[in-house]
C-alpha positions as a Markdown table, in Angstrom:
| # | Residue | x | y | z |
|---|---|---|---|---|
| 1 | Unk | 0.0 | 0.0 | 0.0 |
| 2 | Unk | 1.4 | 3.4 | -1.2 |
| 3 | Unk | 1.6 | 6.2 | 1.5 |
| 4 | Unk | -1.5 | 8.1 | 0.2 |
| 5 | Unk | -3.3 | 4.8 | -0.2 |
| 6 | Unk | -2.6 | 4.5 | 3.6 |
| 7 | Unk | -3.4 | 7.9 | 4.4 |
| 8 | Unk | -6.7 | 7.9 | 3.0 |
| 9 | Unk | -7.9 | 4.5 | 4.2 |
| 10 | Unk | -7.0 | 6.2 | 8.0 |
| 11 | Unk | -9.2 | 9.1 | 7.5 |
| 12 | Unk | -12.0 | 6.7 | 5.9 |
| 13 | Unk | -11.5 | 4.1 | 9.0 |
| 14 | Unk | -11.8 | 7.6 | 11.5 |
| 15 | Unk | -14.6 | 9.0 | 9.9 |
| 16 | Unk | -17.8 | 9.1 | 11.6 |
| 17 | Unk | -20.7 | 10.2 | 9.9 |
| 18 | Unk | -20.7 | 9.9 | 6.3 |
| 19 | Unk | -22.6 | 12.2 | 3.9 |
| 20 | Unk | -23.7 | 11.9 | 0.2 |
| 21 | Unk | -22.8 | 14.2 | -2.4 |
| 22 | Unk | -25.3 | 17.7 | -2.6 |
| 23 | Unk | -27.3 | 16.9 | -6.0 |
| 24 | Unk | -26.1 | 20.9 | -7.6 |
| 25 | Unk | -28.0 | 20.3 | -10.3 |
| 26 | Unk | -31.1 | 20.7 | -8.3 |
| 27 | Unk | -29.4 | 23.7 | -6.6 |
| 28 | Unk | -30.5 | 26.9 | -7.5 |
| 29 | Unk | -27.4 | 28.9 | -9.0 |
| 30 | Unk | -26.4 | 32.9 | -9.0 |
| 31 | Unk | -27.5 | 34.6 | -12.2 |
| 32 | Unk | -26.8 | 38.2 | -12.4 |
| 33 | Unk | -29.0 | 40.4 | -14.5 |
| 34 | Unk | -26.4 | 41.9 | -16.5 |
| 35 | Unk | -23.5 | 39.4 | -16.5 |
| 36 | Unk | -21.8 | 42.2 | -18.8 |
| 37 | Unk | -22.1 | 45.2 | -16.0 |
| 38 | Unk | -21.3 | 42.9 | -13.5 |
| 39 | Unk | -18.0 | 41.9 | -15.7 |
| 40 | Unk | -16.8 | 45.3 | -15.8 |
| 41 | Unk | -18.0 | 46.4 | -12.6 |
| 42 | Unk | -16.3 | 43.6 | -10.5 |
| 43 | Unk | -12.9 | 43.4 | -12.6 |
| 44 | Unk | -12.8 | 47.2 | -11.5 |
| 45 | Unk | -12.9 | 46.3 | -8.3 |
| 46 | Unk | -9.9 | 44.0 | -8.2 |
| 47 | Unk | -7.8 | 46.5 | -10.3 |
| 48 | Unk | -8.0 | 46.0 | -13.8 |
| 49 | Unk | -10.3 | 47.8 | -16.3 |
| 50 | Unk | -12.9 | 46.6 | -18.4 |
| 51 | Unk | -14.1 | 48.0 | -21.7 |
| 52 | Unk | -16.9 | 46.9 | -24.2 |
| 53 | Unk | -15.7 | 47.5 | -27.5 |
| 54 | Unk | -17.7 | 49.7 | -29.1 |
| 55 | Unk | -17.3 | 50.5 | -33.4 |
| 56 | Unk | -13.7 | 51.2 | -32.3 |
| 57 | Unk | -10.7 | 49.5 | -33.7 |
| 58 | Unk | -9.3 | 47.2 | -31.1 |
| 59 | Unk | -5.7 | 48.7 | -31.8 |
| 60 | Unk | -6.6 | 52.3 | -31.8 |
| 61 | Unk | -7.9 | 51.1 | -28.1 |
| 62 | Unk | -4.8 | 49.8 | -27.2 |
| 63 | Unk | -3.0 | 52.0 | -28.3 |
| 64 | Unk | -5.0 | 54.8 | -26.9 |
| 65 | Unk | -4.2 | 52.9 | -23.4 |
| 66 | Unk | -0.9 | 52.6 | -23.6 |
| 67 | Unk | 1.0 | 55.0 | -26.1 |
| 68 | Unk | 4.2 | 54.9 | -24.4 |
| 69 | Unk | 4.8 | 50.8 | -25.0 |
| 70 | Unk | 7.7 | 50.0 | -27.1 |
| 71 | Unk | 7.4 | 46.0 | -27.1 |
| 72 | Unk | 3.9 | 45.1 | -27.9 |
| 73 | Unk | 3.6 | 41.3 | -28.1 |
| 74 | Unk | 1.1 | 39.3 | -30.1 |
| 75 | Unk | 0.2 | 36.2 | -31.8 |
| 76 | Unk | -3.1 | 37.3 | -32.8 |
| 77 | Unk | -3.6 | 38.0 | -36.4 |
| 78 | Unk | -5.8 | 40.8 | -36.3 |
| 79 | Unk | -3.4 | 42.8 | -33.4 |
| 80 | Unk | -1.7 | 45.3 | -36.4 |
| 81 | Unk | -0.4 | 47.5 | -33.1 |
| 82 | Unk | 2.1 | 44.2 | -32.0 |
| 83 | Unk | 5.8 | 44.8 | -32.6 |
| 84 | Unk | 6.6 | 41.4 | -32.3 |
| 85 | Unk | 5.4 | 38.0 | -32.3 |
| 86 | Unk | 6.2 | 36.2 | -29.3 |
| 87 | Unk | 6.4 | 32.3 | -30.9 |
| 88 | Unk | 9.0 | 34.0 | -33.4 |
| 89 | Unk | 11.3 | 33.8 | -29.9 |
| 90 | Unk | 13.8 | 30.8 | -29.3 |
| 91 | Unk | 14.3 | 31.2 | -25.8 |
| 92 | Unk | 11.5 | 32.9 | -23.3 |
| 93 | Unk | 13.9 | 34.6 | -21.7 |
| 94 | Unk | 13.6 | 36.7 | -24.6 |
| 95 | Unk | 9.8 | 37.7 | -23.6 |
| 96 | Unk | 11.6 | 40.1 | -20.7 |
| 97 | Unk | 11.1 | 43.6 | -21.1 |
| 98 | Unk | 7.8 | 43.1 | -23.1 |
| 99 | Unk | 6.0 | 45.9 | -22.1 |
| 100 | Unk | 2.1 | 45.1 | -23.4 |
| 101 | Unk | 0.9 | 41.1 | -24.4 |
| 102 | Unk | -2.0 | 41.0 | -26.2 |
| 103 | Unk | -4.0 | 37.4 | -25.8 |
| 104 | Unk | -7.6 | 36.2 | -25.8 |
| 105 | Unk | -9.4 | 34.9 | -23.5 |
| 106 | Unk | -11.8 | 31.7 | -23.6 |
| 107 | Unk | -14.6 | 32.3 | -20.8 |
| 108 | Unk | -15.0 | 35.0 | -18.3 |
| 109 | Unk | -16.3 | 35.2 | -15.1 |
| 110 | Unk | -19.1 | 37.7 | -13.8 |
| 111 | Unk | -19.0 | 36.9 | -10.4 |
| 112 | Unk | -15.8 | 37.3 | -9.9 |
| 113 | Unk | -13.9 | 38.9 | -13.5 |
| 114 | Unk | -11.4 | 36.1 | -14.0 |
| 115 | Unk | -11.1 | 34.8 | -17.6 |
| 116 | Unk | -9.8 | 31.4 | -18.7 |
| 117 | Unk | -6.5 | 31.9 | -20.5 |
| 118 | Unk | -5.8 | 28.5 | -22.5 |
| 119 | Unk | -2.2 | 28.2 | -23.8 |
| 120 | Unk | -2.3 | 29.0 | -26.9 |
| 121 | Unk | 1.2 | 30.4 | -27.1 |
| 122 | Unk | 4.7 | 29.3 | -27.3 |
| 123 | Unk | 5.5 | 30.1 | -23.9 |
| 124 | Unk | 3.0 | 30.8 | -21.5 |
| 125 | Unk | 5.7 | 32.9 | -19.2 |
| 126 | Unk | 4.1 | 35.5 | -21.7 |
| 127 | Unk | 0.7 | 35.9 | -19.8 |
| 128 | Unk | 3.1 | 36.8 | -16.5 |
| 129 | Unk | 6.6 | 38.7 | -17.5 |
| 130 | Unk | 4.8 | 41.3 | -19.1 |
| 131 | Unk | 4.1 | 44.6 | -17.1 |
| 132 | Unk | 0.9 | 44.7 | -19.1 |
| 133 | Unk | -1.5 | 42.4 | -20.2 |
| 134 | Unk | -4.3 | 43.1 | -22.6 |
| 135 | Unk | -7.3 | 39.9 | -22.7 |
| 136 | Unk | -9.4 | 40.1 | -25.7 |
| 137 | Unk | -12.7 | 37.9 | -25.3 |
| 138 | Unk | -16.1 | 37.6 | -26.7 |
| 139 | Unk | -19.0 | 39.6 | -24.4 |
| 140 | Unk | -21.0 | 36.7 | -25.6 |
| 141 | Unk | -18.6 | 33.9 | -23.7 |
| 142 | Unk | -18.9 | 35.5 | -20.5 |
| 143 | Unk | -20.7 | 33.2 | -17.6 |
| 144 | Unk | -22.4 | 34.1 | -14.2 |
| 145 | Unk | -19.9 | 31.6 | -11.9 |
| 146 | Unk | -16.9 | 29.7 | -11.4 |
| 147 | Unk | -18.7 | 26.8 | -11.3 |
| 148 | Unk | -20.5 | 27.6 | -14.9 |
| 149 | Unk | -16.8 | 28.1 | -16.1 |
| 150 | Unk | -15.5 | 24.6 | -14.9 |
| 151 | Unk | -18.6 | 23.3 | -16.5 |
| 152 | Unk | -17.8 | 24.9 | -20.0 |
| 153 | Unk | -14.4 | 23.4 | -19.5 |
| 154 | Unk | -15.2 | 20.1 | -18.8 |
| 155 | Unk | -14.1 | 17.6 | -21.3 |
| 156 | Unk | -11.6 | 20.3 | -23.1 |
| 157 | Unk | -7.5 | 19.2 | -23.4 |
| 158 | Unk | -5.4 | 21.7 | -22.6 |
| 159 | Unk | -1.5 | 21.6 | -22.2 |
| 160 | Unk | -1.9 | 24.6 | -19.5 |
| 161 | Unk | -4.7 | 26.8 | -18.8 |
| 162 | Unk | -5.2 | 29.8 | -16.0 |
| 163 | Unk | -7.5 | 32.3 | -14.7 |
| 164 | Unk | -6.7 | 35.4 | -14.2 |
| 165 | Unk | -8.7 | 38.4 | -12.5 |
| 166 | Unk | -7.3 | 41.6 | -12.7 |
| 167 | Unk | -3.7 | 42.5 | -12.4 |
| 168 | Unk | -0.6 | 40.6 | -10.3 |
| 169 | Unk | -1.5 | 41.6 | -6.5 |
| 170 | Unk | -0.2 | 40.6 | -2.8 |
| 171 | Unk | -0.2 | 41.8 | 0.3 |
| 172 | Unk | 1.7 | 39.7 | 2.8 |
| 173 | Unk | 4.3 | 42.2 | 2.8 |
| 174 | Unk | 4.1 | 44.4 | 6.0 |
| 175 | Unk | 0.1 | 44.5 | 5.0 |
| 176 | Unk | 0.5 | 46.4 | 2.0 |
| 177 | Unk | -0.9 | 45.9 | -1.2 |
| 178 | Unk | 1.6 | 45.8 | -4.0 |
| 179 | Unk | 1.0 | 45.5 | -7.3 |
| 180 | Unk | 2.5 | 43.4 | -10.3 |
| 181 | Unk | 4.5 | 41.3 | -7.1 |
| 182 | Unk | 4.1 | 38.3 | -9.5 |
| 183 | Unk | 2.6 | 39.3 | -13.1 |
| 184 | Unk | 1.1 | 42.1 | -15.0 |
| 185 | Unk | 1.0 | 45.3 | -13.3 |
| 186 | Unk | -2.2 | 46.1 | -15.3 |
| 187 | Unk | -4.4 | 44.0 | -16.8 |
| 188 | Unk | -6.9 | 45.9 | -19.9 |
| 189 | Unk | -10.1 | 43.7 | -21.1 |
| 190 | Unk | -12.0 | 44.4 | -24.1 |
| 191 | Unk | -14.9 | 42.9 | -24.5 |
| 192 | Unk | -15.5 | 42.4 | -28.6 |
């Protein structure tokens, strides 16, 4: 018997009462009104800003956000505003310095603004070395909960996947908050 088979038959043999599994299906789930409001409103609220793309070019937006970025990274064809493309790099080390990424997103998250971020790069270091990230995703592909993200993901294969909400954050240091401790400083998402 391996050590986790051991450890788990213990807390079985110690366990006292036993309880089934909640049926959530039956279990009545949060809906928000306005999942798109809510979007915007909440990814506010953890830092990061949220925009619904109007008849606006999605360049002219980024660029309008951030005019001073010199290394604009993206693999997406229709980002004309990217200086470089990211897979073009043989070693991610090379990703440093970037000062914008441009990626899309796959589902967000109303009740809380994440956004699934599949790997659909050559290196995913890019959604984290650079000091600002911009998530493109479709207002249509935005869900009320966690829980109805994970279900839209069940089944799906990916090689890596994260959410993110808003930019890089912590404050375990001395209780203050500090910013893009770990990833983007500021994180931009339009909604198309």
């Amino acid at each position: 018997m391996s050590s986790k088979e051991e450890i788990l038959a213990r807390i079985r043999q110690n366990t006292g009462t036993r309880y089934e599994k909640p049926d959530i299906a039956a279990m009545k789930r949060l809906a928000y009104p306005d999942k798109i409001e809510q979007f915007c409103a909440v990814s506010r609220a953890v830092g990061g800003t949220a925009v619904v793309l109007g008849g606006e070019d999605v360049n002219a937006v980024i660029r309008r956000n951030y005019p001073d970025a010199m290394r604009i990274a993206s693999v997406l064809p229709d980002i004309s505003c990217a200086t470089f493309n990211p897979d073009n790099l043989d070693d991610p080390k090379e990703l440093d310095g970037t000062d914008v990424a441009v990626i899309k997103g796959e589902i967000g998250v109303a009740e809380n603004g994440a956004i699934w971020i599949p790997q659909e790069v050559k290196y995913k270091a890019l959604y984290f070395i650079s000091e600002r990230l911009v998530i493109l995703i479709d207002r249509n592909k935005i869900v009320n909960t966690m829980y109805d993200a994970y279900r839209e993901l069940d089944g799906q294969d990916y090689k890596f996947g994260t959410f993110i909400s808003g930019p890089s954050k912590t404050a375990d240091i001395e209780q203050a908050l500090v910013m893009g401790a770990h990833g983007a400083r500021e994180v931009l998402v339009i909604l198309t």
